[in-house]
Kinemage of the C-alpha trace (Angstrom):
@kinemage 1
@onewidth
@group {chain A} dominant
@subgroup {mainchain}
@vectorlist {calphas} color= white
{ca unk a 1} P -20.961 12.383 197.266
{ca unk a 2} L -17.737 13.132 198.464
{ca unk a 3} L -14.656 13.593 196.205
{ca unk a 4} L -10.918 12.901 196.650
{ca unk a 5} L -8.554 15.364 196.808
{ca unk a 6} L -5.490 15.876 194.531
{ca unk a 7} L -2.687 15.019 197.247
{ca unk a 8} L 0.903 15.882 195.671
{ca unk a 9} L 3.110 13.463 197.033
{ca unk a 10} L 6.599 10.782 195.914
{ca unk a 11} L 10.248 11.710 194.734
{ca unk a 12} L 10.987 13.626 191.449
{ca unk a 13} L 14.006 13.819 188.614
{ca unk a 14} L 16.098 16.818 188.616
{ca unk a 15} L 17.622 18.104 185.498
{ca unk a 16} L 19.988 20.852 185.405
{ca unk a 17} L 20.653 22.197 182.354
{ca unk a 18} L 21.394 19.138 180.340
{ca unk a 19} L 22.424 17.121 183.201
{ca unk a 20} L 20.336 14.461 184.808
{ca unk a 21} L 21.411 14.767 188.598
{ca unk a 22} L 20.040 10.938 189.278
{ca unk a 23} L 19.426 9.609 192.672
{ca unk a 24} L 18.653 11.829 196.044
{ca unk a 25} L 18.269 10.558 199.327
{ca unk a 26} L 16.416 12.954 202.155
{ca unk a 27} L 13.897 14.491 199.492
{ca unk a 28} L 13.953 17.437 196.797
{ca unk a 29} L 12.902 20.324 199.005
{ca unk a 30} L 11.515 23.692 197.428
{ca unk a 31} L 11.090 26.783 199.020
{ca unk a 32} L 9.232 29.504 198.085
{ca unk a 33} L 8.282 32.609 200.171
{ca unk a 34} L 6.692 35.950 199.574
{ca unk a 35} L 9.036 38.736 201.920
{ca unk a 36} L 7.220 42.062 202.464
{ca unk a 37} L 7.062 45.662 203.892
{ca unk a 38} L 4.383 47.346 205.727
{ca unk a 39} L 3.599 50.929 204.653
{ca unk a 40} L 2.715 52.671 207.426
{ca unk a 41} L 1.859 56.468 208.058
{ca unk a 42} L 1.586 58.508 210.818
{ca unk a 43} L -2.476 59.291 210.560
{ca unk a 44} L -3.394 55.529 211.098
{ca unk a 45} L -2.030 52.737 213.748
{ca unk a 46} L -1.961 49.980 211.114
{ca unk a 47} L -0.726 49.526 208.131
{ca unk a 48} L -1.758 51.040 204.917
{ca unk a 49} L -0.971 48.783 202.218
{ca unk a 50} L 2.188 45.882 202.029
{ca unk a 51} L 4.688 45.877 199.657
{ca unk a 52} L 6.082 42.732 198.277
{ca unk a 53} L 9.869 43.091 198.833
{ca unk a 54} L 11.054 39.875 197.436
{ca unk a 55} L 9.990 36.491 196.506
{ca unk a 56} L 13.095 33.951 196.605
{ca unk a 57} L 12.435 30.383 195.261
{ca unk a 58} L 15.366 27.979 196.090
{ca unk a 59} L 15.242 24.391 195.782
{ca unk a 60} L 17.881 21.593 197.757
{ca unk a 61} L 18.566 18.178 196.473
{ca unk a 62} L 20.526 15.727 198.014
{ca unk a 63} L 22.108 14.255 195.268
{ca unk a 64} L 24.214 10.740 195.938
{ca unk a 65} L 26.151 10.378 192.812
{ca unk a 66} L 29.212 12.093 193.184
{ca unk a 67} L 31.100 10.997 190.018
{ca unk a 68} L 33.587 14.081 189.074
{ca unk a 69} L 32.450 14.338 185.978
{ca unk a 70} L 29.079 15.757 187.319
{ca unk a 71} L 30.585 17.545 190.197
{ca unk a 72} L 32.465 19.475 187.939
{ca unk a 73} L 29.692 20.840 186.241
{ca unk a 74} L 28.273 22.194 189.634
{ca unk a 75} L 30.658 23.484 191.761
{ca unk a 76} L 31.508 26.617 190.646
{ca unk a 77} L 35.339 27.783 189.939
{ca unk a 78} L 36.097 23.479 189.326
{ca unk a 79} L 38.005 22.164 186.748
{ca unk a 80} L 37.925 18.343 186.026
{ca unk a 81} L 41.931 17.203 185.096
{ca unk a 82} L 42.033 13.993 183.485
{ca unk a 83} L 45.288 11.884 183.121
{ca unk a 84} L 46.506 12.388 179.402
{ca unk a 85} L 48.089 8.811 180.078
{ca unk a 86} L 45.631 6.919 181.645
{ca unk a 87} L 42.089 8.655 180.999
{ca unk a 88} L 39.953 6.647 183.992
{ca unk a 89} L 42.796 8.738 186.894
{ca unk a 90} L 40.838 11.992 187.372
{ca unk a 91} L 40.847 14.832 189.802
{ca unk a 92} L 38.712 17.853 190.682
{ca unk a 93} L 39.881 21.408 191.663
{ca unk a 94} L 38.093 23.558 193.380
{ca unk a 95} L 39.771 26.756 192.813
{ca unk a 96} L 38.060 28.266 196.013
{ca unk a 97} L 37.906 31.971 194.421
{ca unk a 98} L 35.298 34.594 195.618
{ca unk a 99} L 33.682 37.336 193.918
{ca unk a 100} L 32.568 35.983 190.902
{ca unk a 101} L 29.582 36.230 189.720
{ca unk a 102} L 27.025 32.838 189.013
{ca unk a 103} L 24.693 34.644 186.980
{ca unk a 104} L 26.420 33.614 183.873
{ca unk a 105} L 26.858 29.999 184.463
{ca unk a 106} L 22.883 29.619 186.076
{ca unk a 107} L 20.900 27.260 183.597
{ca unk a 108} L 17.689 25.719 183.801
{ca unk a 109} L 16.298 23.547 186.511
{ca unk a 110} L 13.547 21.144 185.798
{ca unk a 111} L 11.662 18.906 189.073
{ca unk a 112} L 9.828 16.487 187.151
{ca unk a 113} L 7.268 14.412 189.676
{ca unk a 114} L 7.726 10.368 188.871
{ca unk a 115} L 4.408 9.902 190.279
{ca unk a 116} L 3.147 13.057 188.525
{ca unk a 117} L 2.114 14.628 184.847
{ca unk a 118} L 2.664 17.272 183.001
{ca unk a 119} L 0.954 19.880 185.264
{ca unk a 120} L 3.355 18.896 188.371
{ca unk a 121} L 6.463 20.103 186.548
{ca unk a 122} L 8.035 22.637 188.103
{ca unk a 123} L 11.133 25.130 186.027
{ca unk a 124} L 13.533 27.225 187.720
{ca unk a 125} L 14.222 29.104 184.611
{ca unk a 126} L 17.744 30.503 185.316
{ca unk a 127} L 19.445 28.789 188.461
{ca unk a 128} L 22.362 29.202 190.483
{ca unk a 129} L 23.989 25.668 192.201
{ca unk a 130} L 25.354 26.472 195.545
{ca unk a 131} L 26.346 23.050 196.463
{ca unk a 132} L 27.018 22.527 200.336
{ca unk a 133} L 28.355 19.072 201.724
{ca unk a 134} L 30.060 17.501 204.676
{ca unk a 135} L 31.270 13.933 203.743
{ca unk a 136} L 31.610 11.346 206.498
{ca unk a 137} L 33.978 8.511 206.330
{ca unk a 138} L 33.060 5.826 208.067
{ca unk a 139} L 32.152 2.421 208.422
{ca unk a 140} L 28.588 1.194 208.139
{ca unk a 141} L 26.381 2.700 205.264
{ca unk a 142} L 26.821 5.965 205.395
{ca unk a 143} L 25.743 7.174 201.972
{ca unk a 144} L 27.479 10.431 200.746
{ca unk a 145} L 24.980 13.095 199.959
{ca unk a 146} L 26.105 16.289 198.019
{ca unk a 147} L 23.737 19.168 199.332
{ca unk a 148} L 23.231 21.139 195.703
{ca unk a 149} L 21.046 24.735 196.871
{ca unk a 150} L 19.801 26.109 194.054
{ca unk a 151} L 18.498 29.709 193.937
{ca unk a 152} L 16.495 31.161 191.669
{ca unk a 153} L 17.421 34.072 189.310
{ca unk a 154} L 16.043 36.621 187.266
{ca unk a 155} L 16.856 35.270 183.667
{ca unk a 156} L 15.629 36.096 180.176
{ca unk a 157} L 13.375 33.372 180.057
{ca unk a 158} L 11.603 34.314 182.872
{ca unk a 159} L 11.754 33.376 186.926
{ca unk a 160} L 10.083 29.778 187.960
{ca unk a 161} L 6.741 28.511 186.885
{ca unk a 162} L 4.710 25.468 187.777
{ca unk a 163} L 3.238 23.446 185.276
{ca unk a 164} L 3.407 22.277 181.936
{ca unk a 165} L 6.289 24.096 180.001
{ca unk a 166} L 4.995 23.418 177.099
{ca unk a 167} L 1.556 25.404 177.155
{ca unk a 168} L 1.554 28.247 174.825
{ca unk a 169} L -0.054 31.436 176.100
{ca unk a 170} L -2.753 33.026 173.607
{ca unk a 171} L -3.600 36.400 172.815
């Protein structure tokens, strides 16, 4: 008898820290790659052994709710002014430095699967938002989508994992 496989497959939440990013339209896209080295030497025509060089892990969602509240707390060098007279007249500057460093600001990012459990979870530990967007105004519905790139860091916590975040590792 035949059995089915486990097929991975629908749309997921995104948390970033404490932020809920909400709706995404184009799909939540992670990438993860293993980048290497061949050691070579001169007494043999192939390689010897491969080093693992690096192993990035960035993830992309297109996120379609562009309140400035929640911009603010992605783009990097922002600062959300709000009217002291009239509190619901806001404005976002982007201060469009360079140099600094986003280590300090990365947080946690959490993919929880809707159609998933536990298991399917899947924790950037200390991430980076690189958000990249072109906004098109024009008639018709066009929906604005905020590109967010988010690359994975070396934190304290640890790098990414997949799975429950809640399993405690034994002795």
């Amino acid at each position: 008898m035949a059995t089915n496989p486990i097929v991975r497959m629908g749309v997921c939440n995104v948390r970033y820290g404490t932020l809920e990013l909400g709706h995404t339209k184009g799909g939540v896209k992670l990438s993860y790659k293993v980048e290497s080295e061949a050691v070579e030497t001169d007494q043999s025509d192939a390689p010897v052994d491969v080093v693992i060089t690096k192993q990035p892990v960035e993830v992309t969602v297109p996120m379609v709710e562009g309140q400035l509240e929640k911009l603010a707390s992605l783009i990097p060098g922002s600062t959300l002014i709000v009217d002291e007279t009239d509190p619901s007249k806001k404005r976002l500057e982007i201060s469009g430095a360079a140099g600094g460093s986003l280590a300090a600001g990365a947080q946690p990012l959490v993919l929880t699967p809707v159609n998933g459990n536990e298991n399917d979870i899947v924790t950037l530990y200390h991430a980076a938002c690189l958000p990249e967007f072109d906004l098109s105004f024009e008639k018709g519905t066009n929906i604005h989508i905020y590109n967010l790139r988010f690359q994975a860091l070396r934190g304290a916590n640890g790098y990414v994992a997949f799975g429950d975040p809640s399993v405690i590792q034994g002795a």
